[in-house]
C-alpha positions as CSV (number, residue, x, y, z in Angstrom):
1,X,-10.9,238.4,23.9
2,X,-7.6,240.2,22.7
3,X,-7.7,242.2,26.5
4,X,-6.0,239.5,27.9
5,X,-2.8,240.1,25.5
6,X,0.1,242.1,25.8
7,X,0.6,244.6,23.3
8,X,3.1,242.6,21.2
9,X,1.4,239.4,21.8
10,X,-1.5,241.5,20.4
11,X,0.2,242.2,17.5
12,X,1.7,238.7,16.7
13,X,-1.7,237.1,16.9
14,X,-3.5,239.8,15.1
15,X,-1.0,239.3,12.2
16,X,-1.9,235.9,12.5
17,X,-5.7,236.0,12.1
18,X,-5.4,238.5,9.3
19,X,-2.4,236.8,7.5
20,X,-0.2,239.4,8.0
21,X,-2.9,242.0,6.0
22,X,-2.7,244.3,8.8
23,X,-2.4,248.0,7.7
24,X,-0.8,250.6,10.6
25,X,0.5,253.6,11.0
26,X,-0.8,256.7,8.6
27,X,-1.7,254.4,6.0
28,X,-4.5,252.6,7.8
29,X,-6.7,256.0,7.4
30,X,-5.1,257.9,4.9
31,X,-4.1,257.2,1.4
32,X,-0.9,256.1,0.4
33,X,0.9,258.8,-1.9
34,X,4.3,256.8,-3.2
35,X,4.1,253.4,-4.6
36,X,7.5,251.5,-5.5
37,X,6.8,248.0,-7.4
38,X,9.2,245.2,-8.1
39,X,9.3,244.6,-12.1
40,X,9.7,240.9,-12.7
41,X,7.2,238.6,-11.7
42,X,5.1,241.4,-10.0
43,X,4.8,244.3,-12.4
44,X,4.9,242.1,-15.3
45,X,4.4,238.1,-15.5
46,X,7.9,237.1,-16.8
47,X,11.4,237.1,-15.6
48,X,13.4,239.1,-18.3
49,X,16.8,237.2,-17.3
50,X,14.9,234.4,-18.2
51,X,13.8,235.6,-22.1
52,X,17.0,236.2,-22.9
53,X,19.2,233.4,-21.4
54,X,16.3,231.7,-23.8
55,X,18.6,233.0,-26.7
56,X,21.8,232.0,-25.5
57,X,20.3,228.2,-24.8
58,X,21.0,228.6,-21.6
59,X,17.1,229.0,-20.6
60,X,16.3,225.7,-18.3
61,X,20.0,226.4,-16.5
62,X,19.1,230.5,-15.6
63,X,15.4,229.6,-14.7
64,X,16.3,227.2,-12.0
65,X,18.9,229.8,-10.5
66,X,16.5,232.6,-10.8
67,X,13.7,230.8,-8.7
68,X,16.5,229.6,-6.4
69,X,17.4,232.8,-5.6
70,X,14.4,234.6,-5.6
71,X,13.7,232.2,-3.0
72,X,16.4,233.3,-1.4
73,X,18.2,230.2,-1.1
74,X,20.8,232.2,-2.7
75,X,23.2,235.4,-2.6
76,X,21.2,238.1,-5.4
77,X,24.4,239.4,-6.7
78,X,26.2,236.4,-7.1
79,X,23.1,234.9,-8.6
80,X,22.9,237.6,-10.9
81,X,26.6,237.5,-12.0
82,X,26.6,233.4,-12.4
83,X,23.5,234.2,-15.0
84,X,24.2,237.4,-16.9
85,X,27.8,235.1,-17.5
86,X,25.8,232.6,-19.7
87,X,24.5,235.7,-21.7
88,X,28.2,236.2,-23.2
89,X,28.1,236.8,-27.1
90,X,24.4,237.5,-27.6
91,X,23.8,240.4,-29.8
92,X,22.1,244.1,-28.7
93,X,18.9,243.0,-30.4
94,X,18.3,240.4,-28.1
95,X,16.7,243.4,-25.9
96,X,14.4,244.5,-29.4
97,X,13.0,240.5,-29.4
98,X,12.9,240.1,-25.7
99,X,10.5,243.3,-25.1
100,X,7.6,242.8,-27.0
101,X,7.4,239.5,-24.9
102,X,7.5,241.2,-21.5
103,X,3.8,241.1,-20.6
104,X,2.1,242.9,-17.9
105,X,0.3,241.9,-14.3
106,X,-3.7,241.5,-14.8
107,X,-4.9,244.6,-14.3
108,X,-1.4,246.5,-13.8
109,X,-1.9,249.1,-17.0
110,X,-5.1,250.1,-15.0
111,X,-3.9,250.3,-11.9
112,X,-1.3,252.2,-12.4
113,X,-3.1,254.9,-14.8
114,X,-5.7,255.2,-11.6
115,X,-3.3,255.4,-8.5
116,X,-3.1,259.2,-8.5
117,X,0.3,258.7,-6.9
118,X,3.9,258.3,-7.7
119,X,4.6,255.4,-9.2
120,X,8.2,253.8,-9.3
121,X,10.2,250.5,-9.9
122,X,13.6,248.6,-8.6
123,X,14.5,245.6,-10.8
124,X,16.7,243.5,-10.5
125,X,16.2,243.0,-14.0
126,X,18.0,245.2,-16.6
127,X,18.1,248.9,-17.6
128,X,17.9,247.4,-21.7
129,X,14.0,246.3,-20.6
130,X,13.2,248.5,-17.6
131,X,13.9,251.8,-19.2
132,X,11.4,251.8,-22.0
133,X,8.8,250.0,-20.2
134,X,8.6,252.4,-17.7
135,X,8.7,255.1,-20.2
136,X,5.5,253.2,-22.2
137,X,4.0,252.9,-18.8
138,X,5.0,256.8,-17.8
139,X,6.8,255.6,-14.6
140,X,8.4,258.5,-12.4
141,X,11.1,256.6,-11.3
142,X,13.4,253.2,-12.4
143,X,16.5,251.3,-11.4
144,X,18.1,248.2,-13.2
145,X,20.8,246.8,-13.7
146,X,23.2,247.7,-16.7
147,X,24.8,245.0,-18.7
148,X,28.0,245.8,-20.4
149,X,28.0,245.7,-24.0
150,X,31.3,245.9,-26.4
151,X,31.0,246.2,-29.9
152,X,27.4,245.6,-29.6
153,X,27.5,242.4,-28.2
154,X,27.1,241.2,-24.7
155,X,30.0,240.2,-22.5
156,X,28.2,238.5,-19.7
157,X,29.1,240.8,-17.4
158,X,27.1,243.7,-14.8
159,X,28.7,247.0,-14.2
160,X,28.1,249.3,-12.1
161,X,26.3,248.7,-8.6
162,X,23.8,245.8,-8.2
163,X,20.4,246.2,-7.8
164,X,19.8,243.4,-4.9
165,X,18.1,243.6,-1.7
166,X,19.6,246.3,-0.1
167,X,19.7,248.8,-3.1
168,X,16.2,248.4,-3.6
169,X,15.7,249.9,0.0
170,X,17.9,252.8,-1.1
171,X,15.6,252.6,-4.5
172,X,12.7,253.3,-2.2
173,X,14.5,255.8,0.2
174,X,15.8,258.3,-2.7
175,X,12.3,257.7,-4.6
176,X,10.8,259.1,-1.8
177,X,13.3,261.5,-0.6
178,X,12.7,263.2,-4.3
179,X,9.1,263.0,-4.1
180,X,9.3,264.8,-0.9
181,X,6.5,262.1,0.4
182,X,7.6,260.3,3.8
183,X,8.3,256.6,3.8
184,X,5.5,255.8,5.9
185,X,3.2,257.1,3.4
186,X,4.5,255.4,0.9
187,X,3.8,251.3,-0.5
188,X,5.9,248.8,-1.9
189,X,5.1,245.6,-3.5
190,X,7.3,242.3,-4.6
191,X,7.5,239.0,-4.9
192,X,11.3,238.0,-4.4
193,X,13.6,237.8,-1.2
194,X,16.0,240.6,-2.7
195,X,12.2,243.0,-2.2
196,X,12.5,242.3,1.4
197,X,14.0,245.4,2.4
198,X,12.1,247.7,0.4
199,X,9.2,246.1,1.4
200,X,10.5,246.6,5.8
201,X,10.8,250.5,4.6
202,X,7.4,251.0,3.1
203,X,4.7,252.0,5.3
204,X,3.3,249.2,3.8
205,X,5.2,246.0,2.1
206,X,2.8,243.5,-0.1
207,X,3.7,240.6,-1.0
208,X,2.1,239.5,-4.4
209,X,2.2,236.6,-5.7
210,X,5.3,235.8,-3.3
211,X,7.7,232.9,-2.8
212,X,7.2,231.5,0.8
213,X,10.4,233.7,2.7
214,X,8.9,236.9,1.1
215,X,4.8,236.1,2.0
């Protein structure tokens, strides 16, 4: 049947009968030695903006503009900034009650202790969280955003560079660069329309558990 194709039109209806679950390049016969993972929503079930706008009231407001841009119906960064702005005045130990609530992916504690590969994350979540969950987790590699904190309090502000769609691409690129393993060897996996780049420069991108733009 498919000899009647051209080789693109081969490819565009192959993606189409196998739901775009078609593996090429090196990784369709060997394994895959790099793996970079999204945190929220992919690596763990809950979207930390979203536990701590809960402490500023602000919970229903942040949610709706975190799906909105996930989505990408919105810009990341500007998302980012218009929520982290609502987190002005919250104290440090919002991060202490916020991470015993972070829970983990089905099956994502076992996964990871099994891959036998290099195992990173990009968030656009926040170092506060990220950084001792991938320690817990023995992660060799993780980006976040930092929020700025005076006098132990939070100012509602991000400093330093964003962690959006495009850094998450150079996430993946220096993770791999490092690891000394080439990108087409390597997988990454989100959910969110700020993952899409990461997920173009993967030899493989999954989409789990996705919003429509990303799956």
């Amino acid at each position: 049947v498919f000899e009647t194709y051209e080789p693109e039109q081969l490819r565009l209806r192959l993606l189409e009968v196998a739901s775009g679950g078609v593996v090429a390049g090196p990784l369709a016969e060997e394994p895959a030695r790099l793996v970079m993972m999204d945190v929220d929503s992919t690596l763990t079930t809950t979207e930390a903006i979203d536990l701590l706008a809960e402490h500023a009231g602000t919970g229903e407001l942040v949610a709706s503009i975190t799906e909105r841009a996930m989505r990408g119906e919105l810009d990341f960064a500007e998302s980012l900034r218009e929520r982290v702005a609502t987190l002005e005045g919250l104290p440090v130990r919002v991060f202490d009650e916020g991470l015993p609530r972070i829970t983990l992916s089905p099956g994502a504690r076992a996964a990871l202790h099994g891959a036998g590969v290099r195992v990173g994350v990009t968030s656009g979540g926040f170092t506060a969280l990220v950084a001792p969950l991938a320690e817990e987790l023995g992660l060799d590699f993780f980006n976040a955003n930092e929020l700025e904190i005076r006098d132990k309090t939070l100012t509602g502000r991000v400093i330093g560079t964003v962690v959006d769609r495009d850094q998450k691409a150079r996430d993946l690129t220096r993770f791999a660069a490092t690891s000394q393993v080439p990108l087409e060897h390597a997988v990454a996996v989100g959910d969110g329309a700020n993952d899409l780049g990461m997920l173009a420069a993967a030899g493989l991108g999954v989409a789990y558990r996705a919003k429509p733009v990303t799956a």
